[in-house]
C-alpha positions, 0 to 999 in steps of 0.5 A, a space after each residue: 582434537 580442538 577446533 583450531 588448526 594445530 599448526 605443525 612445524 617440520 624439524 631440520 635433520 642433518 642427511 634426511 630433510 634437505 632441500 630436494 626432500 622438503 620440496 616433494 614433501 610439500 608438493 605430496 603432503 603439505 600440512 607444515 606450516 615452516 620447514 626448518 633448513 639443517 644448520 648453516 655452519 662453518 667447518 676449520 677456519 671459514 670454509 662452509 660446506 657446499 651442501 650446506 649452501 645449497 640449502 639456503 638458496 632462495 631458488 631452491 626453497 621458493 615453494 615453501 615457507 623455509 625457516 634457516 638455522 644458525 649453529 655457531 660458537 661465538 659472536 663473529 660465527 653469528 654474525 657472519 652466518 646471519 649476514 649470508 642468510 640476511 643476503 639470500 632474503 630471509 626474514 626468519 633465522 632460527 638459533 640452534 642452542 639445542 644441536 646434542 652431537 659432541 662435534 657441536 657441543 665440543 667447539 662450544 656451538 648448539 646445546 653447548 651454550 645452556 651451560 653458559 648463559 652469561 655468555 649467551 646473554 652477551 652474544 645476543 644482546 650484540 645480536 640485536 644491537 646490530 639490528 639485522 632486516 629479520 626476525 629471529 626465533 630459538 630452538 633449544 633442549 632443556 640442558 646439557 647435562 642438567 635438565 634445569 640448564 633451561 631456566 636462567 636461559 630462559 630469562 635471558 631469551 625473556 628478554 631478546 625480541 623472539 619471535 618464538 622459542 622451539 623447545 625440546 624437553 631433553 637434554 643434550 647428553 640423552 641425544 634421543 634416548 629415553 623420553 622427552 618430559 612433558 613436565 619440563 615443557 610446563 615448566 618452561 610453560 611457566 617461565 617463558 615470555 614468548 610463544 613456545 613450541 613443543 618438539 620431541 617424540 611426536 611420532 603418531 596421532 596417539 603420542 600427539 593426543 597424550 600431549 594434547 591432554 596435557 597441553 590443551 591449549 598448545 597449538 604449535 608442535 614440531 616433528 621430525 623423526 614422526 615425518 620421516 616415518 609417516 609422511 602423513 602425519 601433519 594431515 592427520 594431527 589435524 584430522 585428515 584420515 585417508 583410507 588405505 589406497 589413497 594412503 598407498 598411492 600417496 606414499 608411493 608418488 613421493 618415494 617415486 618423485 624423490 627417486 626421480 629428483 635424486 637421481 638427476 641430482 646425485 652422481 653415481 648409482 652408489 651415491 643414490 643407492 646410499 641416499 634411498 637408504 637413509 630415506 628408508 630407514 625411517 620411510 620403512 615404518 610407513 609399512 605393515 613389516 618395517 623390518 622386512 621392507 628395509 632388509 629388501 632396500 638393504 639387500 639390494 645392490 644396484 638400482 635395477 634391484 632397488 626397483 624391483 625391491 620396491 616394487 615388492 614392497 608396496 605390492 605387500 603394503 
């Protein structure tokens, strides 16, 4: 570990990292230094989902500091998103060109915009033009297809006034298969004019480590998947230890002040049900037997046995 600070950014998951998550997550265990907001973007025409907006309310962000997201597919959807975002009083909005889902990459939005940097210098150059009241950072993957996509782009955001460039060194087609490449991240290393951010298969102190001796000068690192399993995981990237009890008691308040939130915020015990699920999906690795502890969440068909499931749970962790 260096002496500095490593400073850990939480990565924005559609479904798991919205406002109400982001908020206990900080109250609980803190150690992020930005909280990135899953990508406002339009749906058909210019609707926009409500739960989308809920995310980018001020009030619901106001304990954090809560980085947007823009997912867009031309300049118009740019500019639009960027004004709503510049209305609610962000001074940072990140640019999503590394979104890998077909239903991004399809209309032209997300990683879709590393197979066209001609048309991606254009936007942006009118981007700036345009002189919004904020700043602006990247996050992006290394390609669509072809993992060297990354290079003439970087030329490009060489050249825009980022504030920093996110990057994940896997290309869009592998969605979150096989494993990100360090050695593109020293590639881009290489090339890049802006500060630049490691993000990809940080999911343990261990994996943290091997990038660390690889990288012993980086100090900015983005997690998402690692904290959805070990809420604990920013602490201890910067070499907080807890023993067993207090690591108990710690993940047994956030679970216990999420049920809390979500359930004066859902509707229905099947929608709260549905939601607790998700969370364990990745909350179960927190535990000795993940498997076991997501088949009881599972079994359980209404709250009264969710609770008791629960309640199982962490008498066995």
């Amino acid at each position: 570990m260096s002496q500095n600070p490593e400073i850990i950014y939480q990565a924005p998951l559609q479904g798991f990292t919205d406002f109400t998550y982001r908020n206990v997550f900080q109250e609980v265990f803190g150690g992020v230094s930005k909280y990135f907001i899953p990508y406002l973007s339009y749906l058909r025409g210019k609707e926009i989902k409500k739960s989308l907006l809920k995310e980018i309310i001020p009030e619901n962000n106001k304990a954090l500091p809560a980085i947007p997201q823009v997912l867009f597919s031309n300049t118009t959807e740019l500019f639009e998103l960027v004004s709503i975002l510049v209305d609610n009083g962000y001074k940072e909005i990140n640019l999503n060109l590394g979104c890998p889902y077909p239903m991004a990459t399809n209309r032209g939005r997300g990683a879709a915009w590393l197979e066209k940097p001609d048309d991606l210098n254009e936007t942006l150059q009118q981007l700036f033009v345009k002189e919004f009241p904020t700043k602006f950072s990247v996050k992006m993957r290394a390609g669509m297809k072809n993992n060297q996509d990354f290079k003439p782009v970087l030329n490009i955001l060489n050249q825009m006034p980022l504030e920093e460039i996110i990057f994940h060194p896997r290309t869009a087609s592998q969605m979150y298969d096989g494993k990100a490449d360090p050695s593109l991240f020293a590639e881009a290393l290489s090339l890049i004019k802006h500060p630049l951010v490691y993000n990809g298969d940080i999911f343990s102190v261990a994996d943290f480590q091997k990038l660390k001796s690889i990288f012993p000068d980086q100090q900015s690192w983005m997690t998402g998947r690692g904290l959805l399993m070990d809420p604990s995981l920013a602490l201890r990237l910067n070499g907080m230890e807890t023993d067993t009890k207090l690591k108990k008691q710690k993940l047994k308040e956030f679970h216990d002040r999420l049920v809390e939130e979500y359930s004066e915020r859902l509707q229905g015990s099947g929608h709260f049900l549905t939601k607790m699920t998700q969370f364990w999906s990745y909350f179960c690795e927190s535990f000795e037997n993940p498997h076991k502890a997501m088949k009881l969440v599972k079994k359980s068909g209404s709250v009264l046995k969710y609770n008791a499931a629960v309640v199982e749970i962490f008498r066995n962790l």
